[in-house]
N, C-alpha and C positions, 0 to 999 in steps of 0.2 A: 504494500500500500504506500502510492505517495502522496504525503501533505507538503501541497504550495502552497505560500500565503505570499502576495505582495504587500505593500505599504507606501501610502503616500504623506510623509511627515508634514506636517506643520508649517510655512515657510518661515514665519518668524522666529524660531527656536533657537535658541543660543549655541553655540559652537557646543559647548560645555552639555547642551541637553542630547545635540546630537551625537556625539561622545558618547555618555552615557546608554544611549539607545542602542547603540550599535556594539558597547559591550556588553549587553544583556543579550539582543540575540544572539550573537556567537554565541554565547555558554549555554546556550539551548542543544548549538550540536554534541556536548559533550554528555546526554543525557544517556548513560548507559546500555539502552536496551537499543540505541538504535542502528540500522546498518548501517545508515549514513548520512549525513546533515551538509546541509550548502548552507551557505548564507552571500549574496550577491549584489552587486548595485548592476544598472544598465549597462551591458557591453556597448562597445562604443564600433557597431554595427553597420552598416551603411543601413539610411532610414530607405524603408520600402511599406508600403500601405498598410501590409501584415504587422507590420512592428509598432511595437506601444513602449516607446520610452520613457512614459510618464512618470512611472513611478521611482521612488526614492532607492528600495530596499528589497529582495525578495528573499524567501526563505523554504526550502526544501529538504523535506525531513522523510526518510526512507525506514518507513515501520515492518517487521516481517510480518505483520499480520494486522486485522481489524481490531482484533481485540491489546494488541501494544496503543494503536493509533487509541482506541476508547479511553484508555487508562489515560497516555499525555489528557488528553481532553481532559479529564473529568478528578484526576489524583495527582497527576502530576507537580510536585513543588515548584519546579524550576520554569514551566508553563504558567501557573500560577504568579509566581514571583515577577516574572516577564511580561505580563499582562499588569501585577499593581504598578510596577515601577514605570510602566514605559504608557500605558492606555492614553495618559494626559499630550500624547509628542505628536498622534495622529488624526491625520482628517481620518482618511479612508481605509479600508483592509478588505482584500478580496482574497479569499480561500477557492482553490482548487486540489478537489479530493480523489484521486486515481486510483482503479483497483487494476490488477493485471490482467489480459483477455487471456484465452487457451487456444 
């Protein structure tokens, strides 16, 4: 299972807030159980219509299963913690949630 989440911060935000933001997600990828975590800003791509460089920040987290992905949701601390600290930094959050075909 993959969880994408993009993020479009704030623009007024202080140097120091954005800091801050961006070390709380990174330690997201370090959350144990996962296979694998990205955390990313806009490749600097050649724009083509497909492309949406809007956003600030993405973040892709590689769960083996539905039920690792449930637990981050719903028990996780570090998900938790990342959401009190950081909620106040963004307009927008758009979640895309991938299960694998066969």
């Amino acid at each position: 299972m993959i969880h994408t989440v993009f993020f479009w911060l704030k623009k007024d935000l202080t140097q120091a807030q954005r800091a801050a933001f961006e070390s709380e997600i990174i330690r997201l990828k370090e959350i144990s159980y996962l296979v694998h975590g990205f955390v990313g800003k806009p490749a600097p791509t050649e724009s083509r219509p497909v492309i949406d460089h809007s956003f600030d920040y993405s973040l892709t987290l590689h769960f083996k299963n539905l039920e690792d992905h449930e637990h981050y949701q719903k028990k996780c601390e570090q998900h938790q913690r990342f959401i009190d600290n950081c909620k106040t930094f963004w307009d927008r959050v758009l979640v895309y949630d991938s299960s694998p075909i066969h």
